[in-house]
C-alpha positions as CSV (number, residue, x, y, z in Angstrom):
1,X,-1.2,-17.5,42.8
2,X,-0.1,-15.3,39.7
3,X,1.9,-17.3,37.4
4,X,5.6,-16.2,37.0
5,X,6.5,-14.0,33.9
6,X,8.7,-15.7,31.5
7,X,12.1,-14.4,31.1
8,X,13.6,-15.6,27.7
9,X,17.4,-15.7,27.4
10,X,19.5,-12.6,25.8
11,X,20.0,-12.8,22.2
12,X,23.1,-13.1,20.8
13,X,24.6,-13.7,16.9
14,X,27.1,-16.6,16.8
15,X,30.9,-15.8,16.4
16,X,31.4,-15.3,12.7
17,X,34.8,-17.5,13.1
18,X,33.2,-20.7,14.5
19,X,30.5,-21.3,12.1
20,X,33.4,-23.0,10.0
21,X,34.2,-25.0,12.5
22,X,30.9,-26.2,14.0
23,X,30.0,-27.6,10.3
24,X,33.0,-29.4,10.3
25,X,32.6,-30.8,13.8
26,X,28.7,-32.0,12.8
27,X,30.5,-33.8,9.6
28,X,33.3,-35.5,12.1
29,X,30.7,-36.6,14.0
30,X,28.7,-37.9,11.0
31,X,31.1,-40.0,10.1
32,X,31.2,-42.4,13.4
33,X,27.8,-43.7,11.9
34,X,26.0,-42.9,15.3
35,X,23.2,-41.0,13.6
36,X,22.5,-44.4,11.6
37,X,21.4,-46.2,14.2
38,X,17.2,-45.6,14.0
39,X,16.8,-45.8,18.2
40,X,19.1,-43.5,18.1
41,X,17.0,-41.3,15.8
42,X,14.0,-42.0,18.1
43,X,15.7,-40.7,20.6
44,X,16.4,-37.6,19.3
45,X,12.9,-37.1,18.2
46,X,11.6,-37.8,21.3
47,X,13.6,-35.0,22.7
48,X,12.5,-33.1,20.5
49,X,9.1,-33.4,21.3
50,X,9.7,-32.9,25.0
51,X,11.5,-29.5,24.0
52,X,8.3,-28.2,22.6
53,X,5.9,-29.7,24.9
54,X,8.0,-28.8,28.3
55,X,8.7,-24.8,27.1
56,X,5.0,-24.1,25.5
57,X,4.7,-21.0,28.0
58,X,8.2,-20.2,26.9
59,X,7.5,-20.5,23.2
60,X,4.0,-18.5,23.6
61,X,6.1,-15.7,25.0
62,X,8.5,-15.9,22.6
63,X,5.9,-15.6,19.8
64,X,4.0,-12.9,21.2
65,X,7.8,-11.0,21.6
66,X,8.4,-11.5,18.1
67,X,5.2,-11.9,16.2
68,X,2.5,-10.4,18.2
69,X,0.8,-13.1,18.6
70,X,-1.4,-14.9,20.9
71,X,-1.3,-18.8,22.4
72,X,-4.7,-19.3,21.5
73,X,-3.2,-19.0,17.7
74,X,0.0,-19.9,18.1
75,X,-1.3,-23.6,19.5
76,X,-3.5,-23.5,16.3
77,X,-1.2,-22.6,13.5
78,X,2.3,-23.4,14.6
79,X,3.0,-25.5,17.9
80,X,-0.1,-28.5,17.2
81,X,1.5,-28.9,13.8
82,X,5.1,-28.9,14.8
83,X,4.5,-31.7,17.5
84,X,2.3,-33.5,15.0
85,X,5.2,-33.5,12.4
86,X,8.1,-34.6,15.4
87,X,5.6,-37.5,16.2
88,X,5.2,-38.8,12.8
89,X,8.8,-39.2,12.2
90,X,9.3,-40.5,15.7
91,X,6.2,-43.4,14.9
92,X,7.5,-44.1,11.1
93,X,11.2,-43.7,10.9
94,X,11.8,-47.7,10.8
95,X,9.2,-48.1,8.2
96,X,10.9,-45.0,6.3
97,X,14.0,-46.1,6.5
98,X,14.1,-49.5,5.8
99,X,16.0,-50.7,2.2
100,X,13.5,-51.7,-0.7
101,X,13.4,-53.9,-3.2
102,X,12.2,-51.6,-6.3
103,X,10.2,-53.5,-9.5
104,X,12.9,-54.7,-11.8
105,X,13.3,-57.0,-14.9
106,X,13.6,-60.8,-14.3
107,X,17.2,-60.8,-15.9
108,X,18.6,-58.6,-12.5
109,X,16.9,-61.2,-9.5
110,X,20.2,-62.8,-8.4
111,X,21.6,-59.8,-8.6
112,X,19.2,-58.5,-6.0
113,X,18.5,-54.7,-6.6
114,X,18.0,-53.0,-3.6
115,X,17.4,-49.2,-2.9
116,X,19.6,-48.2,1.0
117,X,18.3,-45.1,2.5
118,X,21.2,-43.4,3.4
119,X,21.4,-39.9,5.4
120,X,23.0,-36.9,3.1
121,X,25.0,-35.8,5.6
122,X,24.9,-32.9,7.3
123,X,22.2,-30.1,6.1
124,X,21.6,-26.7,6.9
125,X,17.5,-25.3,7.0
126,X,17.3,-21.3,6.8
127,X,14.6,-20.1,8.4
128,X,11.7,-17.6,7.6
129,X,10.4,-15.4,10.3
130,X,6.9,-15.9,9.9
131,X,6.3,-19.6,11.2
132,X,9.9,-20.2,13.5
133,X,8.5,-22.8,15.2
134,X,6.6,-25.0,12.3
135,X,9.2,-24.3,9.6
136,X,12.2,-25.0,11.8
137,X,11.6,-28.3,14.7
138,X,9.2,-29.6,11.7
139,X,12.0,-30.1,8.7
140,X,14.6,-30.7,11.7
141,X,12.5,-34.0,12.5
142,X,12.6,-34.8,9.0
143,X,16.5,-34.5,8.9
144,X,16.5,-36.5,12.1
145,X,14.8,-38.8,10.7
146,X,16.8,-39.2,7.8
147,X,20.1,-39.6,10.0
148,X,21.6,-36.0,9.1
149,X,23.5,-33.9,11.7
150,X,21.9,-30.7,11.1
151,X,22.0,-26.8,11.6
152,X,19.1,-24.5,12.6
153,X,19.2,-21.1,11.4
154,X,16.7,-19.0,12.7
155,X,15.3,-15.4,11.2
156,X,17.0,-12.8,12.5
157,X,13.4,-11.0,13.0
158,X,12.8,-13.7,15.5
159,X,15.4,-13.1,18.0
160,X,13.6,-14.0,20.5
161,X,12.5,-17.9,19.3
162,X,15.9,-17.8,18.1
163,X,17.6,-17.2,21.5
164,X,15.2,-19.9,22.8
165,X,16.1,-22.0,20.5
166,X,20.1,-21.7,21.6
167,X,19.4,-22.2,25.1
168,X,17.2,-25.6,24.6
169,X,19.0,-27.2,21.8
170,X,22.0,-28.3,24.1
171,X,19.6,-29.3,26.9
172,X,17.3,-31.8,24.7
173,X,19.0,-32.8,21.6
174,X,22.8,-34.1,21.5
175,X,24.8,-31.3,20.3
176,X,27.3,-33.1,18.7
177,X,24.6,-33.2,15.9
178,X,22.1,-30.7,16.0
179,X,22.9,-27.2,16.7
180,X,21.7,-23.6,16.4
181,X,23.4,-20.8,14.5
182,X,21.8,-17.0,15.5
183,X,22.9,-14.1,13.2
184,X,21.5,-11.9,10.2
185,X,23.0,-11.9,6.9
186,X,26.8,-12.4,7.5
187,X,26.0,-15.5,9.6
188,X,24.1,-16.5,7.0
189,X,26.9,-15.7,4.2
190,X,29.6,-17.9,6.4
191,X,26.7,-20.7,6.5
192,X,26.6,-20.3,2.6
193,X,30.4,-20.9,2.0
194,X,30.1,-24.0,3.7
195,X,30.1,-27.5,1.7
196,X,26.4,-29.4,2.8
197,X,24.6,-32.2,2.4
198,X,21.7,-30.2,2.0
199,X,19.9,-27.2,2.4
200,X,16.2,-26.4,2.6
201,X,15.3,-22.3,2.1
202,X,11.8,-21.2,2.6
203,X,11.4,-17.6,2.0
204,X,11.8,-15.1,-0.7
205,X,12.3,-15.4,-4.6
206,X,15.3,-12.5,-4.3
207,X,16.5,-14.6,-1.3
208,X,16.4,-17.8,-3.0
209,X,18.3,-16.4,-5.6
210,X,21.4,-15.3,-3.6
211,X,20.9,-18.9,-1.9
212,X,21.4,-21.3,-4.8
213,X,23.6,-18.9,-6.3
214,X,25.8,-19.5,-3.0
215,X,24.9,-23.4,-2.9
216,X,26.0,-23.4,-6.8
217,X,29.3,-23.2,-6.0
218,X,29.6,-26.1,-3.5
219,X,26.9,-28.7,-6.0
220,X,24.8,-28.0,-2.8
221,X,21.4,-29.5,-3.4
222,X,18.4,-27.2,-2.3
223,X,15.1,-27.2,-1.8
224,X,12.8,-23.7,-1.9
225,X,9.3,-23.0,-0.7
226,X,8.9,-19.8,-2.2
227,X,5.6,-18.5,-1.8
228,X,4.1,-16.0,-4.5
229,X,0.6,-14.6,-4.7
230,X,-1.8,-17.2,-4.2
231,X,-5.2,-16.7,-5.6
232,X,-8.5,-17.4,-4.2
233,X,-11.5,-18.1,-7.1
234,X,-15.3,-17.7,-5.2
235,X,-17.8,-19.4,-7.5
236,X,-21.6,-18.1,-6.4
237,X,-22.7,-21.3,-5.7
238,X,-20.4,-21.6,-2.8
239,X,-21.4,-21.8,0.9
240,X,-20.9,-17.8,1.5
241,X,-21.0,-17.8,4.5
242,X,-18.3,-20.7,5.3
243,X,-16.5,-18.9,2.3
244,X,-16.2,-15.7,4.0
245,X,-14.9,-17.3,7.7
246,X,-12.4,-19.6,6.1
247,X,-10.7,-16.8,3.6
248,X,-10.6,-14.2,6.4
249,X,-8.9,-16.6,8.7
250,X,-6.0,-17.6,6.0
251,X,-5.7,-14.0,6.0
252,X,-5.8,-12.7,9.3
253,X,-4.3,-15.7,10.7
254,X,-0.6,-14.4,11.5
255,X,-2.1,-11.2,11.0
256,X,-1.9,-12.4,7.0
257,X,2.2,-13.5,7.4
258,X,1.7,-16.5,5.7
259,X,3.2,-17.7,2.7
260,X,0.0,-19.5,1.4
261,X,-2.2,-17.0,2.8
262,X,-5.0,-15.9,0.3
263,X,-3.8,-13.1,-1.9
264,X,-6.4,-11.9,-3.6
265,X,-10.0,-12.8,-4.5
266,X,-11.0,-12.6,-8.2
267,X,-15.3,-12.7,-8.0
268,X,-17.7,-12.8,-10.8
269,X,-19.2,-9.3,-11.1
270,X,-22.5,-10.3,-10.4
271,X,-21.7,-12.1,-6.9
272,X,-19.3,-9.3,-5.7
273,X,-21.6,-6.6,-4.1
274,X,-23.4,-10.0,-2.0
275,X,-19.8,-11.2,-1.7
276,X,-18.2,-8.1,-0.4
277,X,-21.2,-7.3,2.3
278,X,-20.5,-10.7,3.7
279,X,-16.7,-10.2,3.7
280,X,-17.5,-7.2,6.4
281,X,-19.7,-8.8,8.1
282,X,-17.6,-11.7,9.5
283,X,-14.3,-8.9,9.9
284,X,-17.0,-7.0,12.3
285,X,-17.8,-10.7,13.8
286,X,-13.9,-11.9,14.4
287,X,-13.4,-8.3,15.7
288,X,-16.3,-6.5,17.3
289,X,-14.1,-4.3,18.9
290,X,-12.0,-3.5,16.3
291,X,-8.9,-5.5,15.5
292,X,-6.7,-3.2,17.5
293,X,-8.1,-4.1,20.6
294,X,-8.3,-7.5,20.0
295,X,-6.5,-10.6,21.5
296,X,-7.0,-12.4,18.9
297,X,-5.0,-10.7,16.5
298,X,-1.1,-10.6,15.7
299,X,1.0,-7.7,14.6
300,X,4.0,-7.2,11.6
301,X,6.9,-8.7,12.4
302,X,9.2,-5.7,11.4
303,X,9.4,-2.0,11.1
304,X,10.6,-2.4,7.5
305,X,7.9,-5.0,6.9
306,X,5.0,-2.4,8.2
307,X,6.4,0.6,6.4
308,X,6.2,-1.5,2.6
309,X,2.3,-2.3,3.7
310,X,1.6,1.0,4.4
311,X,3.0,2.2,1.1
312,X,1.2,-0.6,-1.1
313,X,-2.0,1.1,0.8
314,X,-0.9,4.8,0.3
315,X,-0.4,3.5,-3.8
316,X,-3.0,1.7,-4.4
317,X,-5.9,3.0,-7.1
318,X,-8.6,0.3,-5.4
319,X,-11.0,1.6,-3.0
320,X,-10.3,0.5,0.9
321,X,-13.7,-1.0,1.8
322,X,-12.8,-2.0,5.6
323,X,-10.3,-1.6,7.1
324,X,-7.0,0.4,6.3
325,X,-5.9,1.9,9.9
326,X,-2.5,1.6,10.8
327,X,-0.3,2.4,13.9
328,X,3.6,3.6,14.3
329,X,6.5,1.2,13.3
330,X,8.9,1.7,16.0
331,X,10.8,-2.0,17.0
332,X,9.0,-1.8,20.6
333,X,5.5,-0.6,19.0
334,X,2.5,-1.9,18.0
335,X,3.5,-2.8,14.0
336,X,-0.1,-2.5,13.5
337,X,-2.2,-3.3,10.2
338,X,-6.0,-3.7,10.2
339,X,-7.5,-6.1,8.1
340,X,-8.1,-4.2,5.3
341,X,-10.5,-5.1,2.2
342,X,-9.6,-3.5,-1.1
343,X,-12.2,-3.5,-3.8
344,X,-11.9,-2.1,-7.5
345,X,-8.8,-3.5,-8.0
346,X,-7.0,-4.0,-11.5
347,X,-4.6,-6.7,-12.8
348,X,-2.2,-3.8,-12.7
349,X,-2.5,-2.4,-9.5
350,X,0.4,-1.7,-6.7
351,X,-1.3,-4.7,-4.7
352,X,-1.1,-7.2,-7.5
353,X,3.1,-6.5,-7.8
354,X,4.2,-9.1,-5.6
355,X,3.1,-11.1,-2.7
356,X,1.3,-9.2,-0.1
357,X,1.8,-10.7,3.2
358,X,0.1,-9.2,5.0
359,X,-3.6,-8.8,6.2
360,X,-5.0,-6.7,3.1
361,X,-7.3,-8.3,0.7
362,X,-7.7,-7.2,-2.8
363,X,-10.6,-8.3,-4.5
364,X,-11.0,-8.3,-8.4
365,X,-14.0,-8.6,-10.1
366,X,-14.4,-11.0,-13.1
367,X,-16.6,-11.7,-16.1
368,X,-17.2,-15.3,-14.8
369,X,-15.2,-18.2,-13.6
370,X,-13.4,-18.8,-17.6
371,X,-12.1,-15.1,-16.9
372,X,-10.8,-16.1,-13.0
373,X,-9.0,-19.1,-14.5
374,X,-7.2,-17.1,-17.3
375,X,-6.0,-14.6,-15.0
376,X,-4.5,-17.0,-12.4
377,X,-2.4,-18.9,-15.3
378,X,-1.3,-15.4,-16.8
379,X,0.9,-14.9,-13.6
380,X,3.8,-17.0,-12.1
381,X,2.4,-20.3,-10.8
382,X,1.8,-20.1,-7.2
383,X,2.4,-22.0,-3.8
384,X,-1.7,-22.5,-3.5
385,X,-4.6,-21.8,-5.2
386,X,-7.9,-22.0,-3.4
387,X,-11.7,-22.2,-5.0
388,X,-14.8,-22.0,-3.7
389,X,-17.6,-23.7,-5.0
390,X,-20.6,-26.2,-4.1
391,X,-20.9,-26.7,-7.9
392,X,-18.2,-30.3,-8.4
393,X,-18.4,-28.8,-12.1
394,X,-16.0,-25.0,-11.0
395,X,-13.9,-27.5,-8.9
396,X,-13.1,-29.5,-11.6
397,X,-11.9,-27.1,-14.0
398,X,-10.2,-25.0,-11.6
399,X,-7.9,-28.0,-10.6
400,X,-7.7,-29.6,-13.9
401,X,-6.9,-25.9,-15.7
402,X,-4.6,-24.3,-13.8
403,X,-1.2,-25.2,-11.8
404,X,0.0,-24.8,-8.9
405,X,2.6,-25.7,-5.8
406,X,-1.4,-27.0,-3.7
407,X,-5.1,-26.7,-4.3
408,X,-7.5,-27.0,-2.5
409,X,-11.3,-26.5,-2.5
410,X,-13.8,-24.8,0.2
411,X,-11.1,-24.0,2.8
412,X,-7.1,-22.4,3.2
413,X,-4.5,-23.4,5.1
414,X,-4.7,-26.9,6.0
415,X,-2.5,-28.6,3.1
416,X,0.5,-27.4,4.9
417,X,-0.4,-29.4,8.0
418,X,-2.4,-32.6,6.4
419,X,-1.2,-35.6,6.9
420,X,0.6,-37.5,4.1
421,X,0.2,-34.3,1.8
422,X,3.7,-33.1,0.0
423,X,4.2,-29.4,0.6
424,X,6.1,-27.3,-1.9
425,X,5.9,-25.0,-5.0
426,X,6.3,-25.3,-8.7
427,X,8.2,-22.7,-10.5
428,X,8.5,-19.5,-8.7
429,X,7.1,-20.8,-5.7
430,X,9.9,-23.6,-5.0
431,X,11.3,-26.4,-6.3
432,X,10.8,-29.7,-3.9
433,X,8.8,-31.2,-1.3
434,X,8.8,-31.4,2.1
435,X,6.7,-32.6,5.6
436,X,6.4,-36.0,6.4
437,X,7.5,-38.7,4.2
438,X,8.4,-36.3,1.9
439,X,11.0,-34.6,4.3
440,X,12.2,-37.3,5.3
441,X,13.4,-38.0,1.2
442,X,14.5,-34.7,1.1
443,X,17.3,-35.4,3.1
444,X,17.8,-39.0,2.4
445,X,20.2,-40.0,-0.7
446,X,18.2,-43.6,-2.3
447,X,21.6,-45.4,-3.1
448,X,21.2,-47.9,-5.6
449,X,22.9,-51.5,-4.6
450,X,23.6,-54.3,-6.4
451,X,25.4,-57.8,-5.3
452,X,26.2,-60.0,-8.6
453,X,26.6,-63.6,-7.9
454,X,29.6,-65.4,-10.2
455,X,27.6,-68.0,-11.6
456,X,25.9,-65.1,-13.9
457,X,29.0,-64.8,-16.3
458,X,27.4,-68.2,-17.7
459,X,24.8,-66.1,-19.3
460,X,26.1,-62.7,-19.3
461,X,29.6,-63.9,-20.0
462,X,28.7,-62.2,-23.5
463,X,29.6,-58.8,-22.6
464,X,33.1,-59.9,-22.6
465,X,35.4,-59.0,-25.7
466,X,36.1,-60.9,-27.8
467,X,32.6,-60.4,-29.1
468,X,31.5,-63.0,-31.9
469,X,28.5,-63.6,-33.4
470,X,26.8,-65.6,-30.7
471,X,27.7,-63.4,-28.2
472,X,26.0,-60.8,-30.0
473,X,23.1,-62.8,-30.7
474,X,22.9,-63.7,-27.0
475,X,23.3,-60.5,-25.7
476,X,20.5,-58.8,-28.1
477,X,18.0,-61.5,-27.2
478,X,18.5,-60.3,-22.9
479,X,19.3,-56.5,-23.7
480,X,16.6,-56.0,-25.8
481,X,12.8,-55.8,-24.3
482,X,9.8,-56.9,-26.6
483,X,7.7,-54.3,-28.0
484,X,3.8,-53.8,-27.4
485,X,1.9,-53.8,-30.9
486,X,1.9,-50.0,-32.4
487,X,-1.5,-48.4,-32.3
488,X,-2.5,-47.1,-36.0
489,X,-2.4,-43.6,-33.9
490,X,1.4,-43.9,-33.2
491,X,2.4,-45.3,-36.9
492,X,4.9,-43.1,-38.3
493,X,3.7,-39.8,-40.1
494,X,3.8,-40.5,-43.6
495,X,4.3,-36.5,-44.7
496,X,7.6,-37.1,-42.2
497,X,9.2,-39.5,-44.9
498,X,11.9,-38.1,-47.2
């Protein structure tokens, strides 16, 4: 028997005059304390779980609608890690959340310093279009977790995950605390206006921008995962053929709509030619029929987003190597771009601007592996930076000589999913850090305690006016720490001295 076509619920934006109001109503509720209580946290965690694992044929659907894409990928890139993240909070929110008793000086034990890990309130997480699944049900465990009410708000490119996500909420999770807010960018300005606890942003630098300018006027704290172009540095004593499967499948892999996707490739000269015939070779083994016709391959989310790769292929000065076919860009077409190869590429080219993402690969050939490293720290610090290499010598100097948000050696991808990893950028490509334990601090506030017995005024009474000599004495001898020796190294410059 045939199974039943999905039908995914109409979607709709949320009224513009009750986004006020349901942020106020998640902060009422805050306040009873309910979302203290840690079963009750499991609880909610568990459902969410259930809402993922109950409507996977509902999900796939709703990613190929938006995104093109197929279960077999989906299941690997977005919905394994999403249930893996729900299930980590759901096994270690006790431990997380449990007060600690930080290292302190023996002058504070009776006074018992203690740091309470205490919800923010409730937080907002804006949604990129790329991974709707991963990047919203993962950070909304974290702020379940964490004991913060919280609102979801989807991309408005992914209309059709987003009207998922309004139908299920209610049905899974309590909505007195968790809810789902559809709309484009004046949903997103009323959100904006609105006082939070929180607010995590993953997306754009010109976004981000508009974002904490917004959250500036409230104090709203935020965190950013940014992206940027994240470089890939092949060394020839790498494993080439391993090389070439993992890069192509960061890039294709969304159909290259990935935010630490590889960028570009920078190459020493005298590897590139081997390099480059290998880079074919695996495109014509992924897709021996051609991309096109493939299953296995996802389309551009967007008209808009389609028409700007098109133009960085119409203005680019490289020469396309494979690749480079595209189809219309109508909402109900194909949004098609072929994994595309670009070789002869300069530092100054269309395609080295700003961050592709999308499935075309520029590849930049270098001096050596000195030249690769200056290149990557002449340019904005990036979400990830990838090397190959067999040679532990290249690995080391590429992570100890260049910065970035992750890096990671031999393969792409799988920092944003490992467990126990922080995932975020530095600089331009975000500010904080987020999945597991980390997301969970992300929305916690560590409030410092303290509970001071009276008996201590019989040696601290000193801080009390009026101050005499032994007071002073007494006070200096427990405010003041010893000294380690000075090293000869750290003596006082004597060319300093006036």
């Amino acid at each position: 028997m045939a199974a039943q076509p999905v039908v995914l619920p109409t979607w709709a934006p949320t009224p513009l005059d009750t986004i006020s109001q349901i942020r106020s109503d998640l902060e009422t509720n805050f306040r009873t304390g309910k979302t203290r209580d840690i079963e009750f946290r499991r609880d909610q965690l568990l459902g969410l779980a259930y809402l993922v694992q109950e409507n996977r044929v509902a999900i796939h659907e709703a990613l190929r609608k938006d995104l093109g894409r197929s279960e077999h990928e989906s299941d690997i890139i977005e919905i394994g890690g999403t249930l893996g993240e729900i299930l980590t909070a759901y096994k270690s929110v006790g431990k997380w959340s449990k007060s600690e008793r930080p290292p302190f000086a023996f002058n504070y034990f009776a006074m018992r310093p203690t740091i309470r890990k205490e919800p923010k309130g409730v937080v907002l997480i804006l949604v990129p279009f790329n991974y709707p699944i991963l990047l919203s049900l993962g950070p909304l465990a974290s702020a379940i977790a964490a004991g913060c009410p919280c609102v979801v708000k989807p991309s408005e490119l992914t209309t059709a995950v987003g009207a998922l996500f309004a139908e299920l909420f209610p049905k899974y999770l309590d909505p007195s605390f968790y809810r789902v807010v559809n709309g484009a960018v004046p949903e997103t300005t009323r959100l904006l206006e609105q006082p939070w606890g929180h607010i995590l942003f993953t997306g754009s630098g010109r976004i981000a921008k508009i974002v904490l300018a917004a959250a500036a006027k409230t104090l709203t704290p935020v965190t950013t995962e940014l992206g940027g172009k994240s470089p890939v540095i092949v060394d020839p004593s790498c494993d080439l053929k391993t090389t070439c499967r993992r890069i192509l499948w960061g890039k294709t892999a969304n159909a290259g709509q990935t935010c630490v996707a590889p960028d570009y490739i920078l190459v020493p000269r005298s590897f590139h030619d081997t390099f480059v015939t290998a880079l074919r070779e695996t495109l014509n083994e992924y897709y021996p029929g051609g991309a096109a016709s493939s299953d296995s391959y996802s389309r551009i989310v967007s008209p808009a987003h389609h028409k700007r790769l098109v133009e960085l292929l119409d203005n680019t000065e490289g020469k396309v190597t494979y690749g480079g076919k595209t189809t219309g860009a109508t909402v109900d077409g194909e949004r098609f771009i072929e994994p595309t190869v670009v070789t002869g590429v300069s530092i100054d080219d269309s395609l080295m601007r700003d961050e592709i993402f999308g499935p075309i690969l520029p590849i930049i050939a270098v001096e050596d592996i000195d030249e690769a490293i200056r290149i990557v720290n002449s340019r904005d610090y990036p979400l990830a930076l990838y090397v190959f290499a067999r040679d532990a010598k290249v690995k080391k100097k590429v992570f100890e000589s260049t910065q970035s948000g992750s890096v990671l050696a031999n393969d792409v991808l799988l920092q944003v999913t490992a467990d126990g990893l922080p995932f975020g950028g530095i600089g331009p490509s975000g500010s904080g850090q987020h999945t597991g334990k980390y997301g969970f601090d992300m929305f916690t506030h560590m409030r410092a305690t303290l509970d001071n017995p009276s008996w201590l005024d019989l040696i601290m009474s000193g801080r009390f006016p009026p101050f005499t000599d032994k007071s002073t004495k007494i006070i200096r001898a427990m405010a003041t720490p010893s000294l380690p020796p000075r090293k000869a190294s750290s003596a006082p410059n004597p060319a300093l001295k006036t």
